[in-house]
C-alpha positions in Angstrom: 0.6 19.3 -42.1 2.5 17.9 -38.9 1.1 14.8 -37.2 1.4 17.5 -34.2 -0.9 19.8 -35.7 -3.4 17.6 -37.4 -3.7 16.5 -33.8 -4.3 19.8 -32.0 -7.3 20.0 -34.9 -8.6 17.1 -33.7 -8.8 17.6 -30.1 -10.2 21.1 -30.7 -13.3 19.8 -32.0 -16.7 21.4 -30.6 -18.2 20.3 -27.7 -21.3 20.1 -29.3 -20.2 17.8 -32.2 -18.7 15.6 -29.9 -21.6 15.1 -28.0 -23.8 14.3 -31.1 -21.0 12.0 -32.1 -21.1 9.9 -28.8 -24.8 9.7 -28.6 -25.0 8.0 -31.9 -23.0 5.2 -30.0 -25.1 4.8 -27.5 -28.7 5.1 -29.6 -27.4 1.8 -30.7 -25.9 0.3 -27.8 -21.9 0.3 -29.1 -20.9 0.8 -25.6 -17.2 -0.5 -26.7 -17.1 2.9 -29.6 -18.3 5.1 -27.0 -15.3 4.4 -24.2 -12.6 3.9 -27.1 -14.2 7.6 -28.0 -13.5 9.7 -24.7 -9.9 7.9 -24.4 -9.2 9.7 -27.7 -7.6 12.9 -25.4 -8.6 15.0 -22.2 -11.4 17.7 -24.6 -13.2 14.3 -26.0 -13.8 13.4 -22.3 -14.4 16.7 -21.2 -17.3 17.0 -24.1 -19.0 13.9 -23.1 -20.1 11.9 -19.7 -18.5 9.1 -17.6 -20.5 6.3 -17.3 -17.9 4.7 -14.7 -19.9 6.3 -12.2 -23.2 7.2 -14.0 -27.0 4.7 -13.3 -27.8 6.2 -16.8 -29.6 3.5 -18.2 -28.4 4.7 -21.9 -24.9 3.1 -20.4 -26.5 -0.4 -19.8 -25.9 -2.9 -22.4 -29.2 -3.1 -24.2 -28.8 -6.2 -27.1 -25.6 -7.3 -25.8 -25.5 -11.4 -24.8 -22.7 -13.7 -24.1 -22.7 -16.6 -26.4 -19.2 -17.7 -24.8 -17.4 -17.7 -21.8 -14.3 -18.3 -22.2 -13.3 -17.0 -25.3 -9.4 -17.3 -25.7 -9.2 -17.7 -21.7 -11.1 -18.1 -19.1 -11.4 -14.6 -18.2 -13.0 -13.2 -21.7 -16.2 -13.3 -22.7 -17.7 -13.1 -26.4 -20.2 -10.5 -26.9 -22.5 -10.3 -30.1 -25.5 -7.4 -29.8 -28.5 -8.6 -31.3 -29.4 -5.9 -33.2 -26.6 -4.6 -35.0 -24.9 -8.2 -35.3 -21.2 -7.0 -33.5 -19.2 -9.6 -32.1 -17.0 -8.2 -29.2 -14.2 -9.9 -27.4 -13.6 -8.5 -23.6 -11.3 -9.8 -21.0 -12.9 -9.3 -17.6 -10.2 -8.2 -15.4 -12.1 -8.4 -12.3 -12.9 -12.2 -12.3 -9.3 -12.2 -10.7 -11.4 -11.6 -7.3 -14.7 -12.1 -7.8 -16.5 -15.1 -10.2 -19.0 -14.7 -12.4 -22.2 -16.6 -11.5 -24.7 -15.4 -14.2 -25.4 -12.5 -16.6 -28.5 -10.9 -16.1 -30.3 -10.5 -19.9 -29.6 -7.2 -20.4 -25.2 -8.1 -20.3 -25.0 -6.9 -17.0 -22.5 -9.6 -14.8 -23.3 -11.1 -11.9 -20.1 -11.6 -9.6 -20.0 -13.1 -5.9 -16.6 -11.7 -3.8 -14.3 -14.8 -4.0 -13.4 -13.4 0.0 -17.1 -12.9 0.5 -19.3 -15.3 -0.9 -22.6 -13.7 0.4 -22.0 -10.1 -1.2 -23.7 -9.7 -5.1 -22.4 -7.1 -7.5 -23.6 -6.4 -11.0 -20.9 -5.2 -13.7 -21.2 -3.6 -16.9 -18.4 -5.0 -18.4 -18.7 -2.4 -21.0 -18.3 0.7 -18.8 -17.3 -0.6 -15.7 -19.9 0.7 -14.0 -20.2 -1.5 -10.6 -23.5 -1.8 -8.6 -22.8 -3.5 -5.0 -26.0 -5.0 -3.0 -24.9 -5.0 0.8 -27.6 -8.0 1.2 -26.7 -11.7 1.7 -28.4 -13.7 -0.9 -30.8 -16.4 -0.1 -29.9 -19.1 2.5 -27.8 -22.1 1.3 -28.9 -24.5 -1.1 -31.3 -22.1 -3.3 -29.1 -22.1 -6.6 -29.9 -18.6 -8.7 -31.9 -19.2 -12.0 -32.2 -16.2 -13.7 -31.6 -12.5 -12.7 -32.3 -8.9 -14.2 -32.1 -5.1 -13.1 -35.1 -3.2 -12.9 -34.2 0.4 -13.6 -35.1 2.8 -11.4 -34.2 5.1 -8.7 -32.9 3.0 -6.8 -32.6 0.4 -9.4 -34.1 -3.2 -8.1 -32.5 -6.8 -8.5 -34.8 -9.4 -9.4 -33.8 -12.8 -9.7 -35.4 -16.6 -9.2 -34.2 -19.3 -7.2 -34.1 -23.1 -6.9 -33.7 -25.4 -3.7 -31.8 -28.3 -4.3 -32.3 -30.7 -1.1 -30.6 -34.6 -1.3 -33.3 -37.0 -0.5 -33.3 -40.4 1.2 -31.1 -42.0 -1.7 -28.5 -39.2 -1.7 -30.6 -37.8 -5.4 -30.6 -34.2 -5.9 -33.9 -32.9 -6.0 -35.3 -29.7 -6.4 -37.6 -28.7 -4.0 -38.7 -25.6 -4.2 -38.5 -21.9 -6.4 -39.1 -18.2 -5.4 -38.6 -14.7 -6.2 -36.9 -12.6 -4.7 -36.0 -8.6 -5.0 -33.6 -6.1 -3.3 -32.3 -2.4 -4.0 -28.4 -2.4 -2.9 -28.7 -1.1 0.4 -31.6 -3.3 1.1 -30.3 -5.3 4.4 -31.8 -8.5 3.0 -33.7 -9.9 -0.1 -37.6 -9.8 0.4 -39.7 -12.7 -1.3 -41.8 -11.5 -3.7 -45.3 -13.0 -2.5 -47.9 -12.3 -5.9 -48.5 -16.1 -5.9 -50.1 -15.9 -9.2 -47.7 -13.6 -10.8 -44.6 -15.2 -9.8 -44.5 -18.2 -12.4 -44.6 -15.7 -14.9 -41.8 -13.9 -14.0 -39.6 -16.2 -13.7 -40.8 -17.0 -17.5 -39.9 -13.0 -18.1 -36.4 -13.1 -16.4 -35.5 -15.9 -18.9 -37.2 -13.7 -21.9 -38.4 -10.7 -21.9 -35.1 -9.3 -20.8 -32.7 -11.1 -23.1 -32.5 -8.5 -25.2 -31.6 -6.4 -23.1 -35.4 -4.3 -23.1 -35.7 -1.8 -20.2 -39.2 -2.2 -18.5 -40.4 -4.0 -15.7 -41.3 -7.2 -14.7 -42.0 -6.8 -10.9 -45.1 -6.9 -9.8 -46.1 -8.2 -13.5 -49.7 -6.8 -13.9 -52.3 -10.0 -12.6 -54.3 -9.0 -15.5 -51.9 -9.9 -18.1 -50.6 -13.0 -16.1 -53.9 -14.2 -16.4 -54.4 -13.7 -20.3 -51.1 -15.9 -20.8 -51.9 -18.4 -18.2 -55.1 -19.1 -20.2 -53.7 -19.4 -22.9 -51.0 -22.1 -21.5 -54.1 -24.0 -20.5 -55.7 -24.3 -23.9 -52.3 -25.1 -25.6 -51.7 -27.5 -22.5 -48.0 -26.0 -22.2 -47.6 -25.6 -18.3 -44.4 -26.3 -17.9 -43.2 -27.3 -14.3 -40.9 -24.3 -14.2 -44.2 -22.6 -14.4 -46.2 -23.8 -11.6 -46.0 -23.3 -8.1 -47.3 -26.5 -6.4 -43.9 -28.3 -5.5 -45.5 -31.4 -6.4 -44.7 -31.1 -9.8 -41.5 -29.4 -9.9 -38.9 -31.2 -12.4 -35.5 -30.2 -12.2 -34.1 -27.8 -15.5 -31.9 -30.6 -16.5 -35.0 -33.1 -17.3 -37.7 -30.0 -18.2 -34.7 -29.3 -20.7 -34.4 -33.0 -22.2 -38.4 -33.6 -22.3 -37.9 -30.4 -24.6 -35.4 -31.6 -26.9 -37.5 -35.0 -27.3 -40.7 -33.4 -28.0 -42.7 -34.7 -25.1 -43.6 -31.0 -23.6 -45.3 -27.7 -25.6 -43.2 -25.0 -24.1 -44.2 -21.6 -23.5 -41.8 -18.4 -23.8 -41.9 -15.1 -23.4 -40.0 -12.6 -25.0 -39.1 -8.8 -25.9 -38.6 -8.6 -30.0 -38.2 -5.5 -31.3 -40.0 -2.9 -28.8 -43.0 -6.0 -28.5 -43.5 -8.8 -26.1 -44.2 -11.5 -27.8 -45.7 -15.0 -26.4 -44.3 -18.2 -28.1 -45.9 -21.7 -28.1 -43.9 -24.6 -28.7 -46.2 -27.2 -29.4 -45.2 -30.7 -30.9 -45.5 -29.9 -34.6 -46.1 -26.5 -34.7 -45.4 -22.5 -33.4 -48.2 -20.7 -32.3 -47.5 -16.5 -31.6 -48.9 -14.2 -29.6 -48.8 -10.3 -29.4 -49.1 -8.8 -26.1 -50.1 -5.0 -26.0 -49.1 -3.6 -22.6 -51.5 -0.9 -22.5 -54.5 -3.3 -22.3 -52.8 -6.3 -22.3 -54.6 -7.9 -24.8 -53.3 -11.4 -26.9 -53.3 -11.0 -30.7 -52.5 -14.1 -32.4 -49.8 -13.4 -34.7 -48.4 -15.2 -38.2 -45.6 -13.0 -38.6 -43.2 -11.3 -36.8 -41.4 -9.1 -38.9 -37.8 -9.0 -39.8 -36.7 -10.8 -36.7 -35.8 -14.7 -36.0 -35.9 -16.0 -32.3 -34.1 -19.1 -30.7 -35.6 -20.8 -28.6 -33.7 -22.9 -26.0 -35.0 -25.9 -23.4 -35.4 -24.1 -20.6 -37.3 -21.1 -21.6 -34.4 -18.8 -22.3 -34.6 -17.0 -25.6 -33.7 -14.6 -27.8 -34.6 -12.6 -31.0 -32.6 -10.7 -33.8 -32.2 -8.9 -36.5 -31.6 -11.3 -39.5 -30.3 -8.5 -41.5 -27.3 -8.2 -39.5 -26.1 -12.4 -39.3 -25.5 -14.4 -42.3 -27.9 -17.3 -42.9 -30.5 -16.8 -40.5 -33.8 -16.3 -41.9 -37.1 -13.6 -40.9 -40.0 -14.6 -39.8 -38.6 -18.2 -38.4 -37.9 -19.8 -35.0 -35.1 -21.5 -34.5 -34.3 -24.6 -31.7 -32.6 -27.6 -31.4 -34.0 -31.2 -31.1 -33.3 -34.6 -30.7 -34.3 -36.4 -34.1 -32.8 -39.9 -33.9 -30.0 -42.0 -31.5 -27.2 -40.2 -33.5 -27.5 -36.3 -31.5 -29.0 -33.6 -31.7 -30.5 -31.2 -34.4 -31.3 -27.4 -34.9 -34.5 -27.4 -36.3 -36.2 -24.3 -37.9 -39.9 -23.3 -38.2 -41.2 -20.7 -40.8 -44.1 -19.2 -39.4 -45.6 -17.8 -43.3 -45.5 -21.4 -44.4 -46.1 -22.7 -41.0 -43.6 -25.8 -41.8 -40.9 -26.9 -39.4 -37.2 -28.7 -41.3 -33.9 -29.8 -39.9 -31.3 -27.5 -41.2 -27.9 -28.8 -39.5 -26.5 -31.3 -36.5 -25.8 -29.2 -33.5 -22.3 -29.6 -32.6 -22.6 -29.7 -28.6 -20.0 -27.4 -26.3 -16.8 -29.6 -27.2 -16.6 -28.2 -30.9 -15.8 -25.9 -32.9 -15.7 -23.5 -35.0 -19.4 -22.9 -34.3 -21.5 -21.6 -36.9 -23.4 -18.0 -36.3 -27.1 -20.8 -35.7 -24.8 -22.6 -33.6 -23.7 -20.1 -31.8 -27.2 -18.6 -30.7 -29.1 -22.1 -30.4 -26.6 -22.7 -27.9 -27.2 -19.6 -26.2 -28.7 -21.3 -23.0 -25.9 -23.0 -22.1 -23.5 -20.2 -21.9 
């Protein structure tokens, strides 16, 4: 048969198959096999839809995190999907304009104009699907935390800020943190005002959505905020990022290092597997909670499946499927620590045996080749 003809048999598949075919790529999130699919030939694309113009929220990149930026160059990123353990290489062309301040946890990018510092877009690097927010973002000197896209119709932008002031001895401090939420043709970014809700979803920007779990996190239900914040109180892990009396505010970079020393229990929250869990970092131990969002009750938990979670200093984390990346183990925690004078240490905790043990040096940004541990301990600095 002529290469001609074998061909013609291909592009005169049916429609219906075709269809079937590409939703199998998106059931698990391989974005990249669905648009190397419909660039197959004209009947391909025909048979299934374009997501460069489509708010589908099958077309967002659930799972996918960036554990590098500049992968080979500046302008390409790594990509590994937590579930199905793919690493994916993409050069993002439109960095030539813009520059990418943050990733929200779901993969979507967060670029700022080069020309037009105030305007805020969101790319899906995957589809190039583009959502533009006409808003200005908060006044100068509020650096972004942590960001995520609530779906919806119109979809929302919620992100956290900081407000870094200089004080009499020219020190950086930060001053001050809020919340804040537009839809893109909002003329300006309204201040989320829940008071008691807020610390908590700044906690949920940095977890819940790392994985790239659709849902929503504003207004987070005062019921459950109170369960968890309870429950902070009687493992005494009220971290500063947590609190809203500007008193007590510590900047990430020293939150971060009290973490790596051990002088702080840390408390995370985070979407594993369809579940929200809620971790406790406490000095020698892990303590787990299962959050059920009907009735938002707490159920201590001593196993969490066939997942593994890293932890990172300031409250980012993620979970994922040990199946699918050599050497990680189920039912463990993984975070790094500073053992001695000599660096720093990924440490592991098994939750069956309840036993934490070092397992290997953490090599820091400057080396490499990283390991697969390495790579996702060192997620939060990405």
């Amino acid at each position: 048969m002529s290469t001609t003809m074998a061909s013609a048999d291909w592009s005169s598949l049916p429609a219906e198959l075709l269809s079937r075919i590409a939703e199998c790529f998106l059931a698990t999130s391989d974005l990249d096999y669905y648009m190397d699919f419909r660039a197959v030939c004209h009947s391909w694309r025909s048979a299934t839809e374009d997501p460069k113009s489509s708010p589908d929220p099958r077309f967002r990149p659930r799972h996918w995190v960036i554990i590098d930026r500049h992968f080979g160059g500046d302008k390409t990123y790594l990509w590994v999907n937590t579930a199905t353990g793919r690493f994916v290489p993409k050069e993002i062309l439109l960095l030539r304009h813009y520059w990418g301040s943050s990733t929200t946890p779901d993969g979507l990018l967060i670029l700022n104009d080069n020309k037009a510092p105030c305007a805020i877009s969101l790319l899906n690097a995957f589809t190039g699907y583009c959502i533009r927010f006409v808003a200005p973002p908060p006044k100068s000197g509020q650096i972004m935390e942590s960001a995520a896209l609530v779906s919806g119709s119109p979809p929302t932008l919620v992100f956290s800020c900081r407000k870094m002031d200089i004080d009499d001895d020219f020190v950086l401090q930060e001053t001050d943190r809020k919340v804040y939420t537009a839809y893109p043709d909002s003329e300006s970014f309204s201040v989320y005002e829940e008071r008691h809700a807020c610390p908590l979803i700044r906690l949920a920007l940095r977890g819940i959505y790392t994985n790239g779990e659709l849902g929503s996190v504003a207004p987070f239900p005062v019921e459950g905020a109170e369960k968890i914040f309870d429950l902070m109180r009687f493992y005494n892990a009220e971290p500063d990022e947590s609190s809203d009396d500007e008193d007590t505010l510590m900047s990430d970079e020293i939150a971060a290092f009290k973490f790596l020393i051990g002088y702080d229990n840390r408390c995370y929250l985070v979407g594993s597997a369809g579940e929200i869990l809620i971790i406790f970092k406490l000095k020698g131990s892990m303590e787990v909670y299962r959050m059920d969002t009907g009735s938002y009750i707490l159920e201590r938990v001593k196993n969490i499946g066939n997942r593994a979670i890293f932890l990172s200093g300031n409250c980012k984390c993620i979970s994922v499927n040990p199946d699918k990346f050599p050497s990680i183990e189920a039912n463990c925690i993984y975070y790094i620590k500073s053992l001695d004078y000599s660096g720093d240490y990924i440490c592991k905790y098994n939750l069956r045996s309840r036993r934490g043990e070092k397992i290997s040096r953490d090599m820091g940004r400057g080396s490499r080749p990283y390991t697969i541990i390495q790579h996702l301990s060192s997620y939060d600095l990405q």
